[in-house]
C-alpha positions in Angstrom: 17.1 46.7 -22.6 18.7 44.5 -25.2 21.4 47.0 -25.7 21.9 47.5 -22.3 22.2 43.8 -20.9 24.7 43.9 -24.0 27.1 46.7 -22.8 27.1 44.8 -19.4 28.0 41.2 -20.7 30.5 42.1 -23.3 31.8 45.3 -21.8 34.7 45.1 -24.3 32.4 46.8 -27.1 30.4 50.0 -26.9 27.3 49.4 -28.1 25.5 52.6 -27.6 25.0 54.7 -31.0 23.7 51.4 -33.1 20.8 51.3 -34.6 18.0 48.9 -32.4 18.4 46.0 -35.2 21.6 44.1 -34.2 21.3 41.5 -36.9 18.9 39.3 -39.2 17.9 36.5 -37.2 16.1 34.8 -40.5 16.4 34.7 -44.4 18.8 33.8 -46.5 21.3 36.9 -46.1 22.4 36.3 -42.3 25.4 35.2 -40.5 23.2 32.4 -38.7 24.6 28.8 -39.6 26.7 26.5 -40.2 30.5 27.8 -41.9 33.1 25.9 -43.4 36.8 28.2 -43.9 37.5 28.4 -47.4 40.8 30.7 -46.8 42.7 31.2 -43.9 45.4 34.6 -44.1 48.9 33.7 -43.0 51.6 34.9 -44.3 54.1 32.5 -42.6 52.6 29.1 -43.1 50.1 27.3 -45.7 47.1 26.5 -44.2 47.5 22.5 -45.1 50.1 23.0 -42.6 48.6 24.6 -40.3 45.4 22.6 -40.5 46.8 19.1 -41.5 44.0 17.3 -40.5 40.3 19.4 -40.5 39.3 22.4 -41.2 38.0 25.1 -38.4 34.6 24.9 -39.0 32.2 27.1 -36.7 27.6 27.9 -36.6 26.7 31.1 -35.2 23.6 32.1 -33.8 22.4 35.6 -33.5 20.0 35.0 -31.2 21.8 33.7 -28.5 24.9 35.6 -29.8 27.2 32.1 -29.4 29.6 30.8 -31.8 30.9 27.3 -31.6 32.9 24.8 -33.9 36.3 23.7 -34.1 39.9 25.2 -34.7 40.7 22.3 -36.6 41.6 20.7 -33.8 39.9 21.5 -30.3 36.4 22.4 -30.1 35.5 25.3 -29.1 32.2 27.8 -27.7 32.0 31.4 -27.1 30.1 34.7 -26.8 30.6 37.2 -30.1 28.9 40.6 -30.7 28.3 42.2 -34.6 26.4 45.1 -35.2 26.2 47.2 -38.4 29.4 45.3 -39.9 31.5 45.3 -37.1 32.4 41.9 -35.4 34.0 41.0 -32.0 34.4 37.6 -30.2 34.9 37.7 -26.5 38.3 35.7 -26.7 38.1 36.4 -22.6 35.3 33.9 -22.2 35.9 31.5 -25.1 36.0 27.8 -23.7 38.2 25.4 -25.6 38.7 21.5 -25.0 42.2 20.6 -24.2 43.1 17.7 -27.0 47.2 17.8 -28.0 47.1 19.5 -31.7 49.7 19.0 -34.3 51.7 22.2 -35.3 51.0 26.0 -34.7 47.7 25.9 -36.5 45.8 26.4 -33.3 46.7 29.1 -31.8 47.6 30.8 -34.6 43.5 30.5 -35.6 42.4 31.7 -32.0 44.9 34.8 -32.4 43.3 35.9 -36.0 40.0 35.5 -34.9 40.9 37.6 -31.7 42.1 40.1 -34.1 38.7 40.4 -35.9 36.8 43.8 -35.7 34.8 43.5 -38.6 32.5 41.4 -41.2 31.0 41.5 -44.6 28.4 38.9 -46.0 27.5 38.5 -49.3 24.9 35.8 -50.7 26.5 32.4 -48.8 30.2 33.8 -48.4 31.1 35.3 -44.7 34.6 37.4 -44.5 36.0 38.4 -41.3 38.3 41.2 -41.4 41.0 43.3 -39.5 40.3 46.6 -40.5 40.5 46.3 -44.5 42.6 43.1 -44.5 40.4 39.5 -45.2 41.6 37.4 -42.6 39.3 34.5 -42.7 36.8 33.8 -45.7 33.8 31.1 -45.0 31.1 29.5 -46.9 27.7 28.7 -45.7 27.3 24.8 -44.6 23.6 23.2 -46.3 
Protein backbone atom coordinates (compact mmCIF):
# COMPACT_ATOMS: atom_id res chain seq x y z
CA UNK A 1 0.00 0.00 0.00
CA UNK A 2 2.94 2.15 0.91
CA UNK A 3 4.37 1.77 -2.46
CA UNK A 4 1.36 2.40 -4.01
CA UNK A 5 0.06 5.66 -2.31
CA UNK A 6 3.83 6.57 -3.34
CA UNK A 7 3.62 6.06 -7.21
CA UNK A 8 0.36 8.24 -6.82
CA UNK A 9 1.76 11.27 -4.90
CA UNK A 10 5.13 11.56 -6.44
CA UNK A 11 4.17 10.22 -9.94
CA UNK A 12 7.47 11.59 -11.20
CA UNK A 13 9.44 8.34 -9.93
CA UNK A 14 8.57 4.76 -10.54
CA UNK A 15 8.70 3.05 -7.64
CA UNK A 16 7.63 -0.36 -8.53
CA UNK A 17 10.68 -2.99 -8.60
CA UNK A 18 12.20 -1.71 -5.02
CA UNK A 19 12.64 -3.69 -2.49
CA UNK A 20 9.57 -3.09 0.49
CA UNK A 21 12.33 -1.21 2.83
CA UNK A 22 12.36 2.41 1.53
CA UNK A 23 14.83 3.61 4.11
CA UNK A 24 16.14 3.41 7.92
CA UNK A 25 13.81 5.36 9.85
CA UNK A 26 16.37 4.88 13.07
CA UNK A 27 20.16 4.31 13.98
CA UNK A 28 22.90 6.05 13.45
CA UNK A 29 23.36 5.29 9.49
CA UNK A 30 20.17 7.22 8.14
CA UNK A 31 19.43 10.22 6.16
CA UNK A 32 16.94 11.37 9.04
CA UNK A 33 18.29 14.87 10.62
CA UNK A 34 19.52 17.80 10.77
CA UNK A 35 22.37 18.77 7.66
CA UNK A 36 24.66 21.46 7.38
CA UNK A 37 26.38 21.85 3.35
CA UNK A 38 29.91 21.44 3.72
CA UNK A 39 30.49 21.80 -0.27
CA UNK A 40 28.45 23.16 -2.78
CA UNK A 41 29.60 22.15 -6.87
CA UNK A 42 29.64 25.25 -9.04
CA UNK A 43 31.84 25.63 -11.39
CA UNK A 44 31.03 29.37 -12.08
CA UNK A 45 31.00 30.95 -8.76
CA UNK A 46 32.59 30.28 -5.14
CA UNK A 47 30.06 29.33 -2.81
CA UNK A 48 31.02 32.51 -0.32
CA UNK A 49 29.52 34.24 -3.20
CA UNK A 50 26.91 32.48 -3.71
CA UNK A 51 26.00 32.08 -0.06
CA UNK A 52 27.39 35.39 1.39
CA UNK A 53 25.47 35.32 4.34
CA UNK A 54 24.18 31.42 5.58
CA UNK A 55 24.60 28.41 4.58
CA UNK A 56 21.55 26.07 3.02
CA UNK A 57 20.95 24.02 5.76
CA UNK A 58 18.08 21.32 5.47
CA UNK A 59 16.37 17.95 8.28
CA UNK A 60 14.86 15.24 6.41
CA UNK A 61 12.52 12.92 7.64
CA UNK A 62 11.91 9.52 6.24
CA UNK A 63 8.94 8.99 7.67
CA UNK A 64 6.97 11.62 6.47
CA UNK A 65 9.26 11.82 3.45
CA UNK A 66 9.59 16.01 3.93
CA UNK A 67 12.58 17.92 3.63
CA UNK A 68 12.85 21.48 4.96
CA UNK A 69 15.65 24.15 5.70
CA UNK A 70 16.91 26.97 4.06
CA UNK A 71 18.70 27.90 0.63
CA UNK A 72 20.69 30.22 2.46
CA UNK A 73 18.37 32.61 2.04
CA UNK A 74 14.51 31.63 1.85
CA UNK A 75 13.13 28.88 3.79
CA UNK A 76 12.00 26.30 2.25
CA UNK A 77 9.59 22.61 2.66
CA UNK A 78 8.95 19.94 0.33
CA UNK A 79 8.12 16.34 -0.53
CA UNK A 80 11.41 14.05 -1.61
CA UNK A 81 11.49 10.26 -2.43
CA UNK A 82 14.97 7.82 -1.96
CA UNK A 83 14.92 4.35 -2.29
CA UNK A 84 17.94 1.95 -2.67
CA UNK A 85 20.39 5.04 -3.38
CA UNK A 86 18.46 6.95 -5.60
CA UNK A 87 17.15 10.39 -4.55
CA UNK A 88 14.44 12.75 -6.00
CA UNK A 89 12.80 16.02 -4.58
CA UNK A 90 9.53 16.98 -6.02
CA UNK A 91 10.85 20.53 -7.08
CA UNK A 92 6.94 20.76 -8.50
CA UNK A 93 5.50 21.00 -5.05
CA UNK A 94 8.42 22.67 -3.10
CA UNK A 95 7.09 25.73 -1.15
CA UNK A 96 9.56 28.59 -0.63
CA UNK A 97 9.06 32.02 1.33
CA UNK A 98 9.46 35.00 -0.82
CA UNK A 99 12.39 37.13 1.12
CA UNK A 100 14.75 39.37 -1.60
CA UNK A 101 18.22 37.34 -1.65
CA UNK A 102 21.50 38.77 -2.55
CA UNK A 103 23.17 37.35 -5.76
CA UNK A 104 22.42 34.13 -7.84
CA UNK A 105 23.02 31.77 -4.94
CA UNK A 106 19.38 30.88 -4.70
CA UNK A 107 18.28 29.66 -7.52
CA UNK A 108 21.27 28.34 -8.50
CA UNK A 109 20.91 25.89 -5.10
CA UNK A 110 17.16 25.02 -6.05
CA UNK A 111 18.35 24.08 -9.71
CA UNK A 112 21.21 21.52 -8.29
CA UNK A 113 19.06 20.06 -5.97
CA UNK A 114 16.44 19.61 -8.81
CA UNK A 115 19.16 17.93 -10.68
CA UNK A 116 19.67 15.27 -7.98
CA UNK A 117 18.88 11.60 -8.76
CA UNK A 118 20.97 9.98 -6.43
CA UNK A 119 22.64 9.64 -2.70
CA UNK A 120 25.26 7.97 -0.81
CA UNK A 121 25.71 8.10 3.09
CA UNK A 122 28.47 7.18 4.91
CA UNK A 123 28.89 7.44 8.84
CA UNK A 124 27.56 11.35 9.44
CA UNK A 125 28.49 12.61 5.75
CA UNK A 126 25.33 12.77 3.08
CA UNK A 127 26.37 13.32 -0.77
CA UNK A 128 23.85 14.05 -3.29
CA UNK A 129 24.79 13.29 -6.72
CA UNK A 130 23.86 13.73 -10.46
CA UNK A 131 24.66 10.64 -11.87
CA UNK A 132 28.45 10.15 -10.69
CA UNK A 133 29.10 13.84 -10.18
CA UNK A 134 28.97 15.17 -6.09
CA UNK A 135 26.95 18.06 -6.31
CA UNK A 136 26.20 18.78 -2.77
CA UNK A 137 28.20 17.21 0.31
CA UNK A 138 26.46 17.60 3.98
CA UNK A 139 27.27 16.73 7.46
CA UNK A 140 25.05 15.57 10.09
CA UNK A 141 23.86 18.51 12.55
CA UNK A 142 24.11 17.17 16.68
Amino acid sequence: MKFFLLSVLMGWMTLSGFPETVLQSGGQNTINGNWHMVFFHSPEFDPGVLFPEKQPYMRLDSSTLRASGSTGCNRFSGQFVAVNQQFRFAMDKMILTRMACKGPGEGIFLETIGRVNRYRLTNDTLVFLQNDTVLIRWKKKN
